[in-house]
C-alpha positions in Angstrom: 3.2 -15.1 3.0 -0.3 -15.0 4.7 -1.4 -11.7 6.6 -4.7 -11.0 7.8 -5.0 -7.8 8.7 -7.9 -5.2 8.4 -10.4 -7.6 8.4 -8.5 -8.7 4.6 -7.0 -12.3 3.8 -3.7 -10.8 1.7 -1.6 -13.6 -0.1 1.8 -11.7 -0.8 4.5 -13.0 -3.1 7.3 -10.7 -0.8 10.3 -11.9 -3.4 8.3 -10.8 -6.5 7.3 -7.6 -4.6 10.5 -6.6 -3.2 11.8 -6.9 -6.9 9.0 -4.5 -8.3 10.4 -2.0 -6.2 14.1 -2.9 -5.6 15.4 -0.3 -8.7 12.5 2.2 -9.0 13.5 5.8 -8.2 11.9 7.6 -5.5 9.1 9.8 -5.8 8.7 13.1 -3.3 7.3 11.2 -0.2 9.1 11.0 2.7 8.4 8.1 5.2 8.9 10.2 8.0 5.8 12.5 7.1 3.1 9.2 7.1 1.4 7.1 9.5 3.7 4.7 11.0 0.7 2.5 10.3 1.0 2.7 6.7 4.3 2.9 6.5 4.8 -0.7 8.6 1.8 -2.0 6.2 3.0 -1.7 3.1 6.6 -2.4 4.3 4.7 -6.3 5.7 3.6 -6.5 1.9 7.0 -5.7 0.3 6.4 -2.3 -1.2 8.8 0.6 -0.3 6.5 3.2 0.2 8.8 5.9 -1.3 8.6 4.3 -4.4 4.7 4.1 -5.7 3.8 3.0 -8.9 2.0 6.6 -9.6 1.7 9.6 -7.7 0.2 12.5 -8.4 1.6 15.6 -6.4 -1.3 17.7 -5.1 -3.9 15.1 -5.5 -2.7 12.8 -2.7 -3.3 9.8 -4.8 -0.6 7.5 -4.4 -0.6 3.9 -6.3 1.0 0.3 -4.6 0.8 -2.7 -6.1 2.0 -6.6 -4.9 2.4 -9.8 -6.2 -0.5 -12.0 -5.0 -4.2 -11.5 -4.3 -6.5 -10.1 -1.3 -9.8 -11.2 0.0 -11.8 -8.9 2.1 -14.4 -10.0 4.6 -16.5 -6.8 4.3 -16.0 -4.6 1.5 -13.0 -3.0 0.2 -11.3 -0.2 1.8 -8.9 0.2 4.8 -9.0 3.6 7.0 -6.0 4.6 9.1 -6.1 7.5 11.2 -3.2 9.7 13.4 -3.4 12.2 15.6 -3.0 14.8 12.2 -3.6 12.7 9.3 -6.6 10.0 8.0 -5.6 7.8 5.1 -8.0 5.7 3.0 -6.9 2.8 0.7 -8.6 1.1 -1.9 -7.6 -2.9 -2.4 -8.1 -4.3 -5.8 -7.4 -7.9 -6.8 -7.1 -8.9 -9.9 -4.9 -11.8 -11.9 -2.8 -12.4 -9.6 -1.5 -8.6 -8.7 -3.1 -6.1 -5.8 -3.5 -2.9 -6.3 -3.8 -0.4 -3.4 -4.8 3.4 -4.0 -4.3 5.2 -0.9 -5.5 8.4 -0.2 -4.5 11.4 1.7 -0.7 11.0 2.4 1.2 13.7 2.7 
């Protein structure tokens, strides 16, 4: 699936993606607490945003990943911002998986 969004070209496997995070156990993030931004993002890209790859509690560092590739048009980081909350994420493409580090969820 093709989404260009955030001035990016992202190329998501959403099969392969859903699988990643089909059986992974939840961390301590409620989707009721972010963006609804973010949380409709990821969800486009196949990621359950309850279940990150890492998280570090505190730090409000939380790591994504998908199955495919992203291309942006103008560097590499997507702001979001709510009435309360601002949230950053770092994309990262490499061999044939995206990585996205997003920054100050809650």
């Amino acid at each position: 699936m093709i989404i260009d969004k955030y001035d990016y070209h992202f190329d998501v496997d959403i099969e392969q993606t859903e699988m990643l995070y089909k059986n992974r156990a939840k961390a301590k993030i409620d989707s009721n607490n972010q963006l609804p931004e973010l949380v409709k993002f990821l969800k486009n890209l196949g990621i359950d945003i309850e279940k990150p790859d890492n998280f570090e509690m505190g730090i409000a560092d939380v790591i994504y990943s998908y199955i495919g590739s992203a291309k942006s048009v103008d560097g590499y980081e997507i702001d979001m911002y709510g009435e309360k909350q601002y949230v950053s994420i770092a994309v990262y493409s490499k061999d044939g998986k995206v990585t996205l580090e997003v920054f100050g969820m809650r």
